[in-house]
NUKE-708184 format. One line per 3 residues: number of its first residue (from 1); their letters; for each residue z, y, x negated of N, C-alpha, C. Coordinates in steps of 0.2 Angstrom, whole numbers. Layout:
! residues N
NUM> a> Z/Y/X/Z/Y/X/Z/Y/X  ...
***
This chain:
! residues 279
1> xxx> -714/-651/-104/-711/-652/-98/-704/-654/-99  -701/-658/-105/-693/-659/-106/-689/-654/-106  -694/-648/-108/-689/-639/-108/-686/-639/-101
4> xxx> -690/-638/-94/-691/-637/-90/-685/-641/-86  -688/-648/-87/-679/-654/-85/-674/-651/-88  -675/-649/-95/-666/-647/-96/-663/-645/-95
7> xxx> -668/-637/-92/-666/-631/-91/-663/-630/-83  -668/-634/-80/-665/-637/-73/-657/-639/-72  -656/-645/-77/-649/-649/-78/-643/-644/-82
10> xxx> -646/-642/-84/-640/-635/-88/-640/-633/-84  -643/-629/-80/-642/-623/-74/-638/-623/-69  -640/-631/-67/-638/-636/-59/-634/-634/-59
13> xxx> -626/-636/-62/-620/-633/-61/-618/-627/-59  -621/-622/-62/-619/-615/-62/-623/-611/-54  -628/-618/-49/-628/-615/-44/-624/-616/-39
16> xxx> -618/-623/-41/-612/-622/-37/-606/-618/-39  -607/-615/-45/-602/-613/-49/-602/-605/-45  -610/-602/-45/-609/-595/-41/-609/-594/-31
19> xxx> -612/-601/-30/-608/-601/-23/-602/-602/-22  -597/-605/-25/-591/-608/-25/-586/-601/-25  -589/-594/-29/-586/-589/-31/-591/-582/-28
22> xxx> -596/-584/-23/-596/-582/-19/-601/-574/-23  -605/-576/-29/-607/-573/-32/-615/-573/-29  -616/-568/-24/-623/-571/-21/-629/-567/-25
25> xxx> -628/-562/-29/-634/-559/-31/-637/-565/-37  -633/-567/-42/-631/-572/-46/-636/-577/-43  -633/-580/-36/-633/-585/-34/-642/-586/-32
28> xxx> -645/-580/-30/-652/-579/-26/-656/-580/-36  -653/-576/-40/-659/-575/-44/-659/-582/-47  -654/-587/-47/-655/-591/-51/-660/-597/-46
31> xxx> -657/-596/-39/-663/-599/-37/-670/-597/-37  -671/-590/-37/-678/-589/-36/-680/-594/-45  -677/-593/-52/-678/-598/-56/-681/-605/-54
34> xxx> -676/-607/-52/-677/-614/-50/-684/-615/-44  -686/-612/-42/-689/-612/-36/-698/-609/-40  -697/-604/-47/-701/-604/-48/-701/-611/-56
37> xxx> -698/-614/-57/-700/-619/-63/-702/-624/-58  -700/-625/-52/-701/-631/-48/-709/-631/-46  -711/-626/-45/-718/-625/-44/-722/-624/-52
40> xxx> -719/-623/-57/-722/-624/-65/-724/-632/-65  -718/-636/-64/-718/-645/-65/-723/-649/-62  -723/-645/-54/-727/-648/-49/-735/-647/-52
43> xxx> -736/-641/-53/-743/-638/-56/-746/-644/-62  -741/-643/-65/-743/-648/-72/-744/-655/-68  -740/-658/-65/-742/-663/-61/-748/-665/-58
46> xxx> -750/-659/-54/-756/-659/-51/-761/-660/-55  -763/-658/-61/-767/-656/-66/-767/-663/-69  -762/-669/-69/-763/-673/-71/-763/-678/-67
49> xxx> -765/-677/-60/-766/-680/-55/-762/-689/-53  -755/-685/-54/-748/-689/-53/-747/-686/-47  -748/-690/-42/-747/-688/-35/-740/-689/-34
52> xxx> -737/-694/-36/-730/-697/-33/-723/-688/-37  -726/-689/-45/-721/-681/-46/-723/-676/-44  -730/-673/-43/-732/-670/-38/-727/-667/-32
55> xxx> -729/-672/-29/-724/-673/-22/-718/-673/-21  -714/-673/-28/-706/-675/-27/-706/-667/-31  -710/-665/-33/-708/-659/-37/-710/-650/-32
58> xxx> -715/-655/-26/-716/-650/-21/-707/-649/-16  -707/-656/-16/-698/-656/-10/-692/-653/-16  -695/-653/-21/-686/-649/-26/-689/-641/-23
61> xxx> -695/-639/-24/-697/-631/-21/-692/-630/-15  -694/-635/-10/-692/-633/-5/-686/-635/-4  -682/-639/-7/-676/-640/-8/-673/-631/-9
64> xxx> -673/-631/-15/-672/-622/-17/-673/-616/-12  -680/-617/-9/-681/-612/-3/-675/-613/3  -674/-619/1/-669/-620/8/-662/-617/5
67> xxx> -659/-620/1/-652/-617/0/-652/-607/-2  -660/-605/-2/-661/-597/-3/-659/-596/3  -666/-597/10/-665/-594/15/-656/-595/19
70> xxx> -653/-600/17/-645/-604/18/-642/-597/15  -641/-596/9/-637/-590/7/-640/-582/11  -646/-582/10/-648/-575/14/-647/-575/21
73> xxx> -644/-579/24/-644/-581/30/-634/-577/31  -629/-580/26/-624/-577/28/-623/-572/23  -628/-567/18/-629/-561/18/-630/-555/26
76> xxx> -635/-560/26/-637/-553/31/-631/-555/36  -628/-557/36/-621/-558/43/-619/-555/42  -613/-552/36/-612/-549/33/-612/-539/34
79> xxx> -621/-540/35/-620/-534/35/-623/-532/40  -620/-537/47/-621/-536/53/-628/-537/55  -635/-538/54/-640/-540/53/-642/-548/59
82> xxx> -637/-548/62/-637/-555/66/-644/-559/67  -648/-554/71/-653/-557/73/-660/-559/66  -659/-556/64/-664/-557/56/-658/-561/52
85> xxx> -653/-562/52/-650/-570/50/-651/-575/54  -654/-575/58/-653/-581/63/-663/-584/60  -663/-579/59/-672/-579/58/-671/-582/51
88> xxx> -666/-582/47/-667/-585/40/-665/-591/39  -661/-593/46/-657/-599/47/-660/-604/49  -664/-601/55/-673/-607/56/-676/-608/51
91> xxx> -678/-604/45/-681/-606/41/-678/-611/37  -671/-610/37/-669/-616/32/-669/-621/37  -668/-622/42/-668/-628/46/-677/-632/45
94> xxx> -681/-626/48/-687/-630/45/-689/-633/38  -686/-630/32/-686/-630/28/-683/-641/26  -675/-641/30/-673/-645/31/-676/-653/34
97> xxx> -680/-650/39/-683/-653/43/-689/-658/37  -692/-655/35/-696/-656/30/-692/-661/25  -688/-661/21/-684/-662/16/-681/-669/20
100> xxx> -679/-671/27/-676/-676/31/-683/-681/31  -690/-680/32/-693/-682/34/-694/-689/27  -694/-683/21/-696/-691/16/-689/-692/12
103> xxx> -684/-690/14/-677/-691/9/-677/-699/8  -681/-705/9/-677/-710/10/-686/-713/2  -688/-708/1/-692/-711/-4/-691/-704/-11
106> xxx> -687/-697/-8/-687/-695/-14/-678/-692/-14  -674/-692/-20/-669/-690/-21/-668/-682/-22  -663/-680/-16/-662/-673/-18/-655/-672/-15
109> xxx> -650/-667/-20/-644/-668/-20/-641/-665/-13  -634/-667/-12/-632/-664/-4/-638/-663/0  -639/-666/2/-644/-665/7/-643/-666/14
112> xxx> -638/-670/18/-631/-673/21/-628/-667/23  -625/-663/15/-619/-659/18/-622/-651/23  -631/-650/20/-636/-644/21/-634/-647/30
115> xxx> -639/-652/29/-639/-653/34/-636/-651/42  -628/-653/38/-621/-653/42/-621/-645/44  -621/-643/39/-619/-635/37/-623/-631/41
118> xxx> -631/-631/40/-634/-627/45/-633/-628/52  -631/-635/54/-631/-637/62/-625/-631/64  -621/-635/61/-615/-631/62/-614/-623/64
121> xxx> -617/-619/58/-618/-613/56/-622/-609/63  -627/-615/67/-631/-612/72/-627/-611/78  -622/-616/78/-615/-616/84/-613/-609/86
124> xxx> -613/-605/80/-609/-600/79/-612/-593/82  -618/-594/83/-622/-586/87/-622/-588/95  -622/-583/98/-621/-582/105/-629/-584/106
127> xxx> -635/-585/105/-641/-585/108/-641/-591/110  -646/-591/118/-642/-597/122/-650/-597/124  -654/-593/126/-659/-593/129/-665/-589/127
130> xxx> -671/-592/129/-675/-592/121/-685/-592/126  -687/-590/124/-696/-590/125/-699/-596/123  -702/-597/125/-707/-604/122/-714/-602/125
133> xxx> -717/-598/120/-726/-599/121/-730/-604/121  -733/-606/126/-739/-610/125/-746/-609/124  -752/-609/121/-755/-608/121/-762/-612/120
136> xxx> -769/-609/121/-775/-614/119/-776/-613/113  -779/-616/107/-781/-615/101/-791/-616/101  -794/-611/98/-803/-616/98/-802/-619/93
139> xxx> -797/-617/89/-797/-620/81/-792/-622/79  -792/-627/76/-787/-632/72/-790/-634/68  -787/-631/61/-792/-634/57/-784/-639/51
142> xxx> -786/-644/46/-781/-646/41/-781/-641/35  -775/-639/35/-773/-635/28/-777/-637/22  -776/-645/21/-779/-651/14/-788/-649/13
145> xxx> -790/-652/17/-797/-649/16/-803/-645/21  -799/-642/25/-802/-637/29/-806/-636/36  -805/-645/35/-809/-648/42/-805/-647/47
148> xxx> -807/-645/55/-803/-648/61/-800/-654/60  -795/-655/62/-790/-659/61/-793/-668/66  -799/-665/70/-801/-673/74/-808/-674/71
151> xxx> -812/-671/66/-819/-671/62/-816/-677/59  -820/-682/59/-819/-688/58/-820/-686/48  -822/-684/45/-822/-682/38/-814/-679/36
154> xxx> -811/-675/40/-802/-672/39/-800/-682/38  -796/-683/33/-794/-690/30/-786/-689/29  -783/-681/32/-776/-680/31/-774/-682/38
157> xxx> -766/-683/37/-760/-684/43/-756/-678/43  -757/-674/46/-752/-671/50/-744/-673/49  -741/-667/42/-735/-669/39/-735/-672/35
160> xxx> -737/-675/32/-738/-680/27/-738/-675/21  -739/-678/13/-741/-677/7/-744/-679/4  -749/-674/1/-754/-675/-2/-754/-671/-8
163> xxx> -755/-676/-14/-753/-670/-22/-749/-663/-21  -743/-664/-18/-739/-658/-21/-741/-652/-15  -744/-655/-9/-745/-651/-2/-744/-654/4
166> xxx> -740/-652/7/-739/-655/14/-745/-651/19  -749/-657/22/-755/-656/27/-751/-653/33  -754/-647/35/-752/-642/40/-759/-642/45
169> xxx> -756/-641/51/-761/-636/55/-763/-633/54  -769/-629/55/-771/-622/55/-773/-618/61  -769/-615/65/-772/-614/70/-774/-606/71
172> xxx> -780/-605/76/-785/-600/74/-787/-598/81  -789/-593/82/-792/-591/89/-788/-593/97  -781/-591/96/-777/-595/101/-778/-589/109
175> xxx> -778/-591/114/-778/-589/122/-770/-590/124  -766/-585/126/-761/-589/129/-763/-590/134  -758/-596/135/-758/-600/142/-751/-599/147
178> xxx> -745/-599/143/-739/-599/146/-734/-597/141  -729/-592/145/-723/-592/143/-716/-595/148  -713/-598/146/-708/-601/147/-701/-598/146
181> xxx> -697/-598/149/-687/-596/148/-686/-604/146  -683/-605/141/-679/-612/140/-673/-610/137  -668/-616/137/-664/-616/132/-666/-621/126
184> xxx> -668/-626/126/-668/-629/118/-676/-629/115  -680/-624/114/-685/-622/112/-686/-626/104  -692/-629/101/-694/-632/97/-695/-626/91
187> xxx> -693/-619/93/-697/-613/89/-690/-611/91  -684/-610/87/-678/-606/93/-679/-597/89  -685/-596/84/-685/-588/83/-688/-584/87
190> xxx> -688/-584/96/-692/-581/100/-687/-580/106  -680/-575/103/-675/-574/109/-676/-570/114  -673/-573/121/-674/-568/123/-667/-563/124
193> xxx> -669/-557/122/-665/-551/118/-662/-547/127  -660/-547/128/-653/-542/134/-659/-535/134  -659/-531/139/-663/-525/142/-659/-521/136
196> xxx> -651/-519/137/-648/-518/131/-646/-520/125  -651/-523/122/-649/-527/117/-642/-531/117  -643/-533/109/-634/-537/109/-630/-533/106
199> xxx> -624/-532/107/-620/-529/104/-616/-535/99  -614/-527/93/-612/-531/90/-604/-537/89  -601/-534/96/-596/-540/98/-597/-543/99
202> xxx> -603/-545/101/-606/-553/103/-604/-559/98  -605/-554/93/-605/-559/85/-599/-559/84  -594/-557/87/-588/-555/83/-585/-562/81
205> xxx> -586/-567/82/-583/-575/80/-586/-576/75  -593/-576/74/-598/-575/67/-595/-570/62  -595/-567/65/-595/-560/58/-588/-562/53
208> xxx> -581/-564/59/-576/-562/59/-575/-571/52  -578/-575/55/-578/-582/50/-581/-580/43  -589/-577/46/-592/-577/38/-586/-572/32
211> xxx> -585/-566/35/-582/-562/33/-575/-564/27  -571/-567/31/-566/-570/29/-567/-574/25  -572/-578/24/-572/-586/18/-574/-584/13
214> xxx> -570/-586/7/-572/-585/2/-578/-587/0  -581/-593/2/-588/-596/-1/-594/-595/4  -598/-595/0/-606/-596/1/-606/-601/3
217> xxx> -604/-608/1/-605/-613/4/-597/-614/10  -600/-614/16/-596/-615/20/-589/-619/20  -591/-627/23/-592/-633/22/-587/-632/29
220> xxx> -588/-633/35/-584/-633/39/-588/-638/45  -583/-637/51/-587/-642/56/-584/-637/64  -588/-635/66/-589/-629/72/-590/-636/78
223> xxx> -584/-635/82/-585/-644/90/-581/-635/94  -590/-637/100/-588/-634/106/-587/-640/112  -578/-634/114/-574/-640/120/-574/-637/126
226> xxx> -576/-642/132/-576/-638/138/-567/-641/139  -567/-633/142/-558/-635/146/-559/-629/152  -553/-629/154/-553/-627/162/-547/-622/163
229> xxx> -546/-615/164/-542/-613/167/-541/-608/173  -535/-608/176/-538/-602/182/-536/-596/179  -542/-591/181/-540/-584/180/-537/-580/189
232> xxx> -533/-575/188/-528/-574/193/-530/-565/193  -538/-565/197/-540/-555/199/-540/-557/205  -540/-551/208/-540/-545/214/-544/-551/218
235> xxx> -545/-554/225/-550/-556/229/-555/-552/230  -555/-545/228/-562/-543/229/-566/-537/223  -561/-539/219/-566/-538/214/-573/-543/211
238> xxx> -576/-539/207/-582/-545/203/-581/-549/200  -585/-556/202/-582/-560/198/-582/-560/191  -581/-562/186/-580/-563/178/-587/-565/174
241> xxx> -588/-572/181/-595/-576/178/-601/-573/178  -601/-568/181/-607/-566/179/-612/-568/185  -611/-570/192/-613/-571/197/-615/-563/202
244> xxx> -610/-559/201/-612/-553/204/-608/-554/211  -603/-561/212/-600/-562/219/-594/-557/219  -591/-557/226/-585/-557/224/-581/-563/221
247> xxx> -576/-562/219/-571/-567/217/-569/-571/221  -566/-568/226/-566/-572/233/-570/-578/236  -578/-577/235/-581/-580/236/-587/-582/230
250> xxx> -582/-583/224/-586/-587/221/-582/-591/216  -578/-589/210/-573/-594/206/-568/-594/209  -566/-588/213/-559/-588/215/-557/-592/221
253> xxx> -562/-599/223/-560/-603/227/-561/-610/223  -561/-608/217/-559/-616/211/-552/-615/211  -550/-621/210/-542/-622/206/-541/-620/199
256> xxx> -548/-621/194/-550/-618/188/-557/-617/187  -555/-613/183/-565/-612/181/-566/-614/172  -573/-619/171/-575/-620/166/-577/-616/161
259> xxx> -574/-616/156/-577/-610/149/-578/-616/144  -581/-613/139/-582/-615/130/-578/-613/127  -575/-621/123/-570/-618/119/-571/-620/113
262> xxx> -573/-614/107/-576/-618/100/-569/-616/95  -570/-623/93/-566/-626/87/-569/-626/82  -564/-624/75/-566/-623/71/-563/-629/65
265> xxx> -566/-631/60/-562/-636/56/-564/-634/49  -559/-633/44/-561/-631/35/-562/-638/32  -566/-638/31/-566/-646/26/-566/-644/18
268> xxx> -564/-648/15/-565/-648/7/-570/-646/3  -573/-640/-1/-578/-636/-3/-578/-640/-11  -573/-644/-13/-572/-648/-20/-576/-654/-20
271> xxx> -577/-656/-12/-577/-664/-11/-585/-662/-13  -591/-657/-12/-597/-656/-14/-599/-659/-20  -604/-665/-21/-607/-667/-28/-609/-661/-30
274> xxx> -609/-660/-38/-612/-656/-41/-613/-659/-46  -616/-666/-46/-618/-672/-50/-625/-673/-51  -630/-671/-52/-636/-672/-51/-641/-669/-55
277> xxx> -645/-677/-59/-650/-674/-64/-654/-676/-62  -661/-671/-66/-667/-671/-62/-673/-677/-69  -673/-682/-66/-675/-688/-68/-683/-689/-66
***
């Protein structure tokens, strides 16, 4: 098991060493590494029925999945792939989510600046408006040990860990019930997509940022400002907003009209720890 720590702690460096320089293929293989010893350590743990390393050696897994699906996420931007980037970007956020829940009982590195990074990062895609299925389940069973999750025998919580597995749902035999249009969806991978799709200029703020930086790791802060000004068309042409009025009778009797204004800010790529050993 000390091979596996070292080999961890020699590596650690060289995973900001190839994001830093923007080396992604480098970057992916050495995670999938890391992401497969992390599940070697946990195995052996389980086998020696050490729940607590267990447990901390299942969150470095998913620590790893997170900063993978994080990089595959501004590859595929990259090569215009928007919507299958956005899909790798929820994974890291659920990934995230996970990782927030026990961060105050197990240590894992930057975990704050992830955090920061993917919020931010989501500012950047034009998707606004989103599906939410509801539905009935007959079954819900626990991931842990197979029961319905109300079968007074099921003895897991829902999220929780247990030797090196997080208690999941299982759901099975679902009825829809409902579809919903929302804006701030608990699931936001269910867009709802334009009759003609999106074009690629929708991204062009996206594409144009990723494009430009030289790092895999961002490190920026993306603040959307509302400001106000008057646009100066024809009384009877279409309005701009997308109301379908004329202009006459519809912004063009404001003194200004409301937009989004997003800011962008570069922060320090140097100030990232890349201090951290695996104890």
């Amino acid at each position: 098991m000390n091979v596996e720590y070292k080999m961890l702690n020699m590596k650690f460096k060289l995973l900001y060493y190839y994001a830093n320089r923007n080396l992604y293929n480098e970057l992916m293989q050495l995670l999938k590494e890391f992401i497969d010893i992390s599940k070697k350590i946990k195995e052996k743990f389980i086998k020696e029925r050490n729940e607590e390393q267990a447990n901390s050696w299942y969150l470095h897994e998913i620590y790893f999945e997170m900063f993978k699906f994080y990089g595959q996420t501004l590859k595929l931007i990259n090569n215009n792939e928007f919507i299958e980037s956005w899909n790798q970007l929820q994974n890291a956020l659920d990934c995230l989510e996970i990782l927030e829940k026990f961060e105050d009982d197990y240590t894992l590195p930057d975990l704050l600046f992830f955090k920061n990074q993917l919020i931010e990062l989501e500012k950047l895609y034009t998707f606004r408006v989103f599906f939410s299925v509801g539905a009935i389940f007959k079954s819900i069973k626990c991931s842990i040990c197979g029961y319905q999750v109300y079968d007074i025998r099921c003895k897991h919580i829902t999220g929780q860990l247990y030797m090196g597995k997080l208690a999941q749902r299982v759901l099975a035999e679902a009825v829809l019930d409902e579809v919903s249009i929302v804006t701030n969806p608990y699931d936001k991978r269910c867009i709802a997509i334009p009759e003609n799709g999106y074009e690629n200029s929708q991204f062009e703020i996206l594409k144009m940022f990723i494009s430009n930086h030289k790092h895999i790791l961002l490190c920026f802060k993306a603040t959307v400002y509302i400001k106000y000004k008057k646009e100066v068309l024809s009384r009877n042409v279409q309005c701009t907003c997308g109301s379908d009025k004329k202009y006459k009778y519809c912004c063009g009797s404001l003194d200004k009209r409301k937009y989004n204004h997003l800011h962008i800010d570069f922060l320090d790529i140097h100030k990232l720890n890349d201090e951290f050993c695996f104890d």
